[in-house]
C-alpha positions as CSV (number, residue, x, y, z in Angstrom):
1,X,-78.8,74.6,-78.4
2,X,-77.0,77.7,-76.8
3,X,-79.3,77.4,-74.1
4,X,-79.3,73.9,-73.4
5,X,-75.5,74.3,-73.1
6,X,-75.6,77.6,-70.8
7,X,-77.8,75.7,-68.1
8,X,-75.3,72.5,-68.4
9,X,-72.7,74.8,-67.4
10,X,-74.6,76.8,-64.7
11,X,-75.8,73.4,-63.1
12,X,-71.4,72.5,-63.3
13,X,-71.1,75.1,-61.5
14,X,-73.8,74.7,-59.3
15,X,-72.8,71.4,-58.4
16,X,-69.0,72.5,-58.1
17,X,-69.9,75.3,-55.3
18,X,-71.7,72.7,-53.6
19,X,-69.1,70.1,-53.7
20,X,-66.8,73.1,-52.9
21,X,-69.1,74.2,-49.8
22,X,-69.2,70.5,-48.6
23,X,-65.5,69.8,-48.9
24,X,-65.2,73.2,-47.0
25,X,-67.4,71.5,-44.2
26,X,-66.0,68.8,-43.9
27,X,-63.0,70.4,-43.5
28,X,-63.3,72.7,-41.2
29,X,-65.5,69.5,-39.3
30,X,-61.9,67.7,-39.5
31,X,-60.1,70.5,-38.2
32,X,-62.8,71.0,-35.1
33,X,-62.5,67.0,-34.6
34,X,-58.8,68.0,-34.1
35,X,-59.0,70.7,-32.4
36,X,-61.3,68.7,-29.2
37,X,-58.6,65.9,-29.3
38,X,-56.4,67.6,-28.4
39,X,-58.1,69.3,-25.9
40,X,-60.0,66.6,-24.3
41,X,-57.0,64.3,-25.0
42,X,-54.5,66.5,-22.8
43,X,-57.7,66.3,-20.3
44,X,-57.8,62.8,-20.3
45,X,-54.4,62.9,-19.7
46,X,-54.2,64.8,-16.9
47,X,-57.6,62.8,-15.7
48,X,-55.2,59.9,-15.6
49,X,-51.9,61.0,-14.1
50,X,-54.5,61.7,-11.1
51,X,-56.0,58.4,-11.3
52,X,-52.4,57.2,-11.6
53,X,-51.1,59.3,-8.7
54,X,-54.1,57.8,-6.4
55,X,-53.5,54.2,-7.0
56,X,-49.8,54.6,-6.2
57,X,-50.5,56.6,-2.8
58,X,-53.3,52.9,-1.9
59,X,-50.5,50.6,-2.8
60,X,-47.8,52.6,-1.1
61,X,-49.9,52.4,2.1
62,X,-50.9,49.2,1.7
63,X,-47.6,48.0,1.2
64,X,-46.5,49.6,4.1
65,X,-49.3,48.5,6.0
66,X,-48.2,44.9,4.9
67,X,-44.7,45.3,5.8
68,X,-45.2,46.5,9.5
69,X,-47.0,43.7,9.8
70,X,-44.1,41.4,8.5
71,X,-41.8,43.2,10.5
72,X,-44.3,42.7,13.6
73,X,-44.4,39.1,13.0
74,X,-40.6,38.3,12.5
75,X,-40.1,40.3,15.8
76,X,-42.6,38.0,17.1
77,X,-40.5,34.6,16.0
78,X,-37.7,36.5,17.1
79,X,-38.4,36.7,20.4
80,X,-39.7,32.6,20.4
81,X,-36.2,32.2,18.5
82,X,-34.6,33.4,21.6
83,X,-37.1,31.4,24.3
84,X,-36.4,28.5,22.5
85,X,-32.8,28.8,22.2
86,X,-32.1,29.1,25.9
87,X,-34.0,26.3,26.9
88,X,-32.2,24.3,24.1
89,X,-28.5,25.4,25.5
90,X,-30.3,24.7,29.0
91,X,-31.0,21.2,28.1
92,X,-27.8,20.6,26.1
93,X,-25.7,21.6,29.5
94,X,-27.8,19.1,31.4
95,X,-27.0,15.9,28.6
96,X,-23.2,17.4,28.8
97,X,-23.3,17.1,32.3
98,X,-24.8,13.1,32.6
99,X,-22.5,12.6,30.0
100,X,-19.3,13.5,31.8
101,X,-20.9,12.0,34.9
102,X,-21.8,8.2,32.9
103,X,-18.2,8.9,31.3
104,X,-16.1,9.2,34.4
105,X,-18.1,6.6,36.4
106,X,-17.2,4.1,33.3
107,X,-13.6,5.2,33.4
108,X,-13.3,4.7,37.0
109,X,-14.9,1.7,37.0
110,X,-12.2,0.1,34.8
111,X,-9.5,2.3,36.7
112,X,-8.8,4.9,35.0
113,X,-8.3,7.9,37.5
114,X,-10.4,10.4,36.5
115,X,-9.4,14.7,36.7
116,X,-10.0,15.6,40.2
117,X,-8.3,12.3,41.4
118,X,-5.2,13.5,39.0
119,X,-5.6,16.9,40.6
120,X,-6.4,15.6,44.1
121,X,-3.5,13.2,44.2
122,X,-1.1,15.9,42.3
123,X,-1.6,18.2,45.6
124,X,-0.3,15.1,47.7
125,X,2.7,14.8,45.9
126,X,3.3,18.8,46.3
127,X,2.6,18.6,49.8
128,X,5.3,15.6,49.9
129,X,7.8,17.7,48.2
130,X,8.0,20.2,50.2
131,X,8.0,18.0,53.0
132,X,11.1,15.9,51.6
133,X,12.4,19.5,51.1
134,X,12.6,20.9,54.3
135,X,13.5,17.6,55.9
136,X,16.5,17.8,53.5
137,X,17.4,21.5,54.7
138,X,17.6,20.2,58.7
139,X,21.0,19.2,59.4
């Protein structure tokens, strides 16, 4: 029974090296797994910030791209802003104008005097004065 006993505990053994020699593995497999992240991962990482720094340098450019082109167009409405405006004062002096004119003949028409007939008849009386005055000066 010695015997029996003696190769029960040889195959323990056995089987304990083993299990020793593949926990070993598999540690040191662990430990390599690690050791390639973090290589390859600080890799990755810097394939990335590259990718990253690419993208922004297009959409910078195209950005500015766009807004030039904004900025051409609202130069371009600017300008037809401008046109526009000056015929629209244009116009607007010309409907003052027949206004004043339909205005004055209305007020004239019912007898009203109108600014240069104030002005006109203002000069007469002026001219009278003075007249009266130096008439009043001859003795």
């Amino acid at each position: 029974m010695a015997k029996v006993i003696l190769k029960k505990k040889e195959d323990t053994q056995n089987s304990l090296g083993e299990v020793r020699g593949y926990a070993r593995k598999i540690w040191l497999a662990g430990l390599g797994a690690y050791a390639r992240v973090g290589q390859e991962g600080a890799d990755y990482l810097k394939e990335l910030v590259k990718a990253g720094e690419t993208v922004e340098k297009r959409g910078k450019k195209r950005i500015d791209h766009e807004l030039d082109a904004a900025n051409t167009q609202i130069d371009s409405v600017k300008g037809e802003i401008t046109n526009v405006k000056g015929k629209v004062e244009v116009q607007l002096d010309k409907i003052e104008k027949a206004f004043d004119t339909r205005v004055a003949s209305a007020l004239n028409r019912i007898g009203i005097p109108s600014k240069h007939d104030v002005e006109a008849l203002s000069a007469k009386l002026d001219e009278l004065t003075a007249l009266l005055e130096r008439v009043a000066r001859k003795p």
